[in-house]
C-alpha positions in Angstrom: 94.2 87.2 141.0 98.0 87.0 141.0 99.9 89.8 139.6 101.1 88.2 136.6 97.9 86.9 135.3 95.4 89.6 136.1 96.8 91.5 133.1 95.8 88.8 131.0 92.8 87.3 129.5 92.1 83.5 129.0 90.4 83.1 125.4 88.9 80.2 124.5 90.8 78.5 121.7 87.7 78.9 119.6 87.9 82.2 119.1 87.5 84.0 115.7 90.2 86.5 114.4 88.9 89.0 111.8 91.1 92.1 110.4 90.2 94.5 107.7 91.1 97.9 107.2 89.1 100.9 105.3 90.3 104.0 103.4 87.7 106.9 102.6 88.0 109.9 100.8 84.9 112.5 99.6 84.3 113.1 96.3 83.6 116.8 94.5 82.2 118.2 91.5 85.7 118.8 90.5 86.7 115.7 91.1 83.9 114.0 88.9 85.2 117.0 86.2 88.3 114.6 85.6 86.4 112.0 84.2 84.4 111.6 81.0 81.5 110.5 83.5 80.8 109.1 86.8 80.7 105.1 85.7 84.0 105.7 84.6 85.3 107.1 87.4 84.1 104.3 89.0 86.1 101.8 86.6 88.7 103.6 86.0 89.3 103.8 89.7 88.4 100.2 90.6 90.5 99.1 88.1 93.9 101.1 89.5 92.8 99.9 93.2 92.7 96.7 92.1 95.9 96.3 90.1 97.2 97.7 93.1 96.0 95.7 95.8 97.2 92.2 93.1 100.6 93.8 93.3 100.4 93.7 96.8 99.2 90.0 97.2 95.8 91.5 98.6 93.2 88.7 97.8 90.2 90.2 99.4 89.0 93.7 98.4 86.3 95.7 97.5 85.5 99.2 95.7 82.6 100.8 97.5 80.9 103.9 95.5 77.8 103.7 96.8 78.2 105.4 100.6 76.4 102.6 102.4 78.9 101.7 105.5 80.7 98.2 105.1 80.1 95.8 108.1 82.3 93.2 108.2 81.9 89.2 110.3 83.3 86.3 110.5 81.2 83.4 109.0 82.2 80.0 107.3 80.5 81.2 104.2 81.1 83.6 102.0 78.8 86.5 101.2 77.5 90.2 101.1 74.1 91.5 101.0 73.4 95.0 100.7 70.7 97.1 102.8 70.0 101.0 102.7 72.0 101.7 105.5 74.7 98.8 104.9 77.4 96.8 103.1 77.3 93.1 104.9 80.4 91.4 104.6 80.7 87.6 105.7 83.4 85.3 105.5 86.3 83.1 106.8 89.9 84.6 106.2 91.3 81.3 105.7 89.8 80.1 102.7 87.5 83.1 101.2 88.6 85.6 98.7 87.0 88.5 96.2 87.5 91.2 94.4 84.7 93.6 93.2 83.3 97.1 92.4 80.2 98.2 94.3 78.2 101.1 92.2 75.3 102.5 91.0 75.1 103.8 87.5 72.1 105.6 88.7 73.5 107.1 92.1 76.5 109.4 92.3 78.9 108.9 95.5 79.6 111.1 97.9 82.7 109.5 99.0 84.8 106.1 97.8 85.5 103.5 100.4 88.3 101.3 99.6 88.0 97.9 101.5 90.8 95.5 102.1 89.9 92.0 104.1 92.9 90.1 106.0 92.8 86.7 104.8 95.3 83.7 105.8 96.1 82.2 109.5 97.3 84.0 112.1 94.9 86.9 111.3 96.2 88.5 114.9 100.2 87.7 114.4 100.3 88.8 111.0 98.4 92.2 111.6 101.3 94.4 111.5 102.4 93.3 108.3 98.8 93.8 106.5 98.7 97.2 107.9 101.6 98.0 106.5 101.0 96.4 103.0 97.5 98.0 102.9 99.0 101.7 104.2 101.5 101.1 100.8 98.6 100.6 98.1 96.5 103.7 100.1 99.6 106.0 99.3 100.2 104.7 96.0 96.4 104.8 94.8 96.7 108.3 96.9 99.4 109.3 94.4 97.9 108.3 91.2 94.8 110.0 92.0 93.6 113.1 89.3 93.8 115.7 92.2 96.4 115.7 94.4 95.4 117.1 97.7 93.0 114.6 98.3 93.1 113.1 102.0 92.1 109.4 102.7 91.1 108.4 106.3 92.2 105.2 107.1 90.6 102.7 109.8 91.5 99.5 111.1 89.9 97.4 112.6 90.4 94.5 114.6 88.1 91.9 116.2 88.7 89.0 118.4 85.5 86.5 119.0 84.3 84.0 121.2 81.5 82.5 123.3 81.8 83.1 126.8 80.3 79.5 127.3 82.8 77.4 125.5 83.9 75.7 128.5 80.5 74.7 128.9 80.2 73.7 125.8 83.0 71.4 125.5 86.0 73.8 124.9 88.7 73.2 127.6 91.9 75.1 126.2 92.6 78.7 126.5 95.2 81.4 125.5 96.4 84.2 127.7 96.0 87.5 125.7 97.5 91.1 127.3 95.3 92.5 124.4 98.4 95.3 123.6 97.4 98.9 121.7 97.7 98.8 118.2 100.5 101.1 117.9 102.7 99.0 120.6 101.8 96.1 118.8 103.0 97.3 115.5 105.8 99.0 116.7 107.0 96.0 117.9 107.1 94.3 114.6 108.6 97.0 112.9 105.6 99.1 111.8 105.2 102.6 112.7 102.2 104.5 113.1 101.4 107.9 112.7 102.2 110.0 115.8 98.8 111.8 115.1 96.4 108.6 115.5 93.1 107.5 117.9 92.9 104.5 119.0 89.6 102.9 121.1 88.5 99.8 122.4 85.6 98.0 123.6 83.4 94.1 123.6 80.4 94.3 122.3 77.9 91.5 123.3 75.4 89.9 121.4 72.6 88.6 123.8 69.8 86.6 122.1 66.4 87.8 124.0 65.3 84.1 123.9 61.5 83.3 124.9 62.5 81.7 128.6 64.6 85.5 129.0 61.5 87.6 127.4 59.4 85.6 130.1 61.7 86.0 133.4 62.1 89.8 133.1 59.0 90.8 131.7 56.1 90.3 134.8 53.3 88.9 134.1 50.1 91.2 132.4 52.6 93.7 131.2 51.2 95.4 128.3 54.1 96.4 126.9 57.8 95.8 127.0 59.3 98.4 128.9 59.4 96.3 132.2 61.8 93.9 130.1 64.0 96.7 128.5 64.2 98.3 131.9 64.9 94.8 134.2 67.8 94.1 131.2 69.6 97.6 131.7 69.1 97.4 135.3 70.8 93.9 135.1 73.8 95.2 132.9 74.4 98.4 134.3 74.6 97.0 137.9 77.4 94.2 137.0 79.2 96.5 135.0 79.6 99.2 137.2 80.7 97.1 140.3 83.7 96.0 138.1 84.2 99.6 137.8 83.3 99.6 133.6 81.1 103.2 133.7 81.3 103.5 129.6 78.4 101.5 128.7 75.0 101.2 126.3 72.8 99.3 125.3 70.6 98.9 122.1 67.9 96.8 122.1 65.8 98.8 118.9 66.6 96.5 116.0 69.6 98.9 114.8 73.5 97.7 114.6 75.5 100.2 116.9 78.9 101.6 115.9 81.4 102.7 118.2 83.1 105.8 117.3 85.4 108.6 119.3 83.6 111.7 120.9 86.5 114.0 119.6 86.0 113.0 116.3 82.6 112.3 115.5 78.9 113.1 116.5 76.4 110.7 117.6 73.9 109.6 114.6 71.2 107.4 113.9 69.4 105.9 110.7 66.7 103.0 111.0 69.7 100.7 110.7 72.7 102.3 112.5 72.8 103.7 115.8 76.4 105.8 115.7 77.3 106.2 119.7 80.2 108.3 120.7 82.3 108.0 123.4 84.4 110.5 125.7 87.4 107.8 126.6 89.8 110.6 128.6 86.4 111.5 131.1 86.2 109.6 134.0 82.5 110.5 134.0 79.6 108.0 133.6 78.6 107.8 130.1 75.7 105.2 130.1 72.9 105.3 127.0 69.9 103.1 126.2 68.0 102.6 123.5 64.6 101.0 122.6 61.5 101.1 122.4 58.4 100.1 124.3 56.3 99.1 121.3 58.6 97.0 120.0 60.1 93.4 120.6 63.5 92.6 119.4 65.5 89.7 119.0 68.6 90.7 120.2 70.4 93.3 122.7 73.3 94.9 122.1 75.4 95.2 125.2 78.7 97.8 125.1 81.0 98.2 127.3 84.2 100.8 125.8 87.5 100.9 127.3 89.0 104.2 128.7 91.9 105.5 128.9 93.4 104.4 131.8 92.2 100.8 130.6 94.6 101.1 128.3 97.8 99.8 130.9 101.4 99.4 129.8 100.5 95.4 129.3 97.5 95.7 127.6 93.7 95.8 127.7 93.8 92.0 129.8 92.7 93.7 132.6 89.9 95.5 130.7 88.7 92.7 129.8 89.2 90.4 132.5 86.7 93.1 134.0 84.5 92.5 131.3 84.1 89.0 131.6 83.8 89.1 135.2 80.9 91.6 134.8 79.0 89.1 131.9 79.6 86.6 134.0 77.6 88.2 136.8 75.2 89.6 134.5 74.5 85.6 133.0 73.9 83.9 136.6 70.9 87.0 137.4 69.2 86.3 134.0 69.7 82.7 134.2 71.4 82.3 131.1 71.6 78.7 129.8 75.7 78.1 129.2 74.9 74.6 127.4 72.4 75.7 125.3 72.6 79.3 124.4 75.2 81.6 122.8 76.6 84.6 124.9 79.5 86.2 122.2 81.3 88.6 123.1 83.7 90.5 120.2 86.6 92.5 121.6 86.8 95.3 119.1 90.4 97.3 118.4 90.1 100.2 116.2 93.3 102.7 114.7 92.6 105.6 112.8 94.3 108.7 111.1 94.7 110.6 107.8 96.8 110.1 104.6 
């Protein structure tokens, strides 16, 4: 690959761009002390985040008191549904917009999670510019607040979409993407981060375990489905590592997995979510799999997280380039079906750091 393209990947121009950014803070018994009771805390403080994020021409936001972690897809209709674990947001940032307050009069919070959606065109271009309009209503709802050394931890995240079969499918244009760091990116229109900030990056892949799959890696008058975990992993972990990509997992239990940094938070796991953490500055394996003999999923989640040394002074194109060459590999050994079936792949960008 030529040295001016091998930093760059070639996206199919079908891809989906999806922005939104998050600000948490914990709640106390001292806290709650400032209002007559906890609904109104609740709508007192929904109603100042909201005639905050108005002001700031924010047309898709949400007041979270109920500590259930918001999930957030694209999708051309608009909805949430709520489950213990989780807050699942769909929709299309062209066209969709809310506003509303999540509570339970019956359940008192342990935290407020304020939840701002990028809507428009150009979700990627015009990233920058959100960032810095949401930052603004944080530190002005940060300001108004009844205590004032309360710290809010913001997160943004950043997700770019597509089907590795496109071109199969009938897709024939492309875009070259270096895939820059957040903070270059911003800084480059004029938006400065923090200079104490983490950044990561990884693609996640969604691989539907369809019945011709199940069939082809599980042998014949198996009793269980181990052989079929185990034949997948085996699969994955060999592509991946000869395109040297040595951060890896995959969950195949029925949970969603969340990506987080090893220097700032623990692995954990509920029914729902499966929290991995990831060293990005070791150069050591770090390779996890989960499932479970017993039981037969739908879906595997396949991660592969960026390092880094990924993270080049063009970009993460090269990342990803490897990425792709590894699914690639990983599609013609299983067989995969490029007319017929699905094989997404979501390149996740995530900045964090306190208010």
């Amino acid at each position: 690959m030529a040295f001016s393209t091998q930093h760059k990947v070639y996206i199919p121009d079908t891809a989906k761009d999806s922005q939104y950014m998050l600000a948490e803070f914990q709640l106390s018994q001292a806290f709650f002390a400032c209002f007559p009771d906890e609904n109104s805390c609740y709508r007192q403080l929904s109603q100042l985040f909201f005639k905050l994020t108005d002001a700031a021409g924010l047309k898709n936001v949400h007041f979270i008191a109920n500590d259930k972690t918001p999930v957030v897809r694209f999708h051309t209709e608009a909805f949430c549904f709520q489950t213990a674990d989780q807050m699942l947001f769909f929709y299309n940032p062209a066209y969709h917009e809310a506003q509303h307050c999540w509570s339970n009069s019956h359940y008192r919070a342990r935290k407020i999670s304020l939840l701002c959606l990028a809507t428009g065109d150009e979700i990627r271009n015009k990233a920058a510019e959100f960032h810095g309009r949401v930052r603004q209503v944080m530190l002005d709802f940060q300001a108004l607040l009844p205590q004032p050394d309360i710290t809010l931890k913001i997160r943004d995240h950043q997700h770019l979409s597509y089907d590795l079969f496109a071109r199969a499918k009938g897709c024939d244009s492309s875009f070259g993407y270096k895939l820059r760091s957040l903070p270059t990116r911003y800084l480059a229109r004029g938006t400065a981060i923090p200079a104490d900030h983490h950044t990561m990056s990884y693609a996640a892949v969604s691989l539907p375990l369809c019945r011709e799959l199940k069939q082809r890696l599980l042998p014949e008058g198996e009793g269980n489905y181990a052989a079929l975990y185990q034949n997948l992993e085996q699969h994955f972990v060999s592509c991946a590592t000869a395109q040297h990509l040595t951060r890896l997992a995959m969950i195949a239990d029925g949970s969603t997995p969340l990506v987080r940094n090893r220097q700032l938070d623990k692995p954990k796991q509920s029914p729902e979510l499966t929290m991995l953490s990831f060293d990005t500055t070791s150069p050591q394996a770090q390779v996890f799999s989960q499932w479970h003999a017993d039981q037969l999923v739908d879906t595997a989640h396949l991660l592969l997280v960026a390092g880094q040394d990924d993270n080049t002074e063009f970009g993460y194109g090269r990342f990803m380039n490897q990425v792709e060459q590894s699914l690639r590999t990983l599609a013609q050994q299983l067989e995969l079906n490029k007319e017929k079936q699905d094989f997404t792949v979501r390149f996740h960008q995530h900045l964090s750091y306190l208010l």
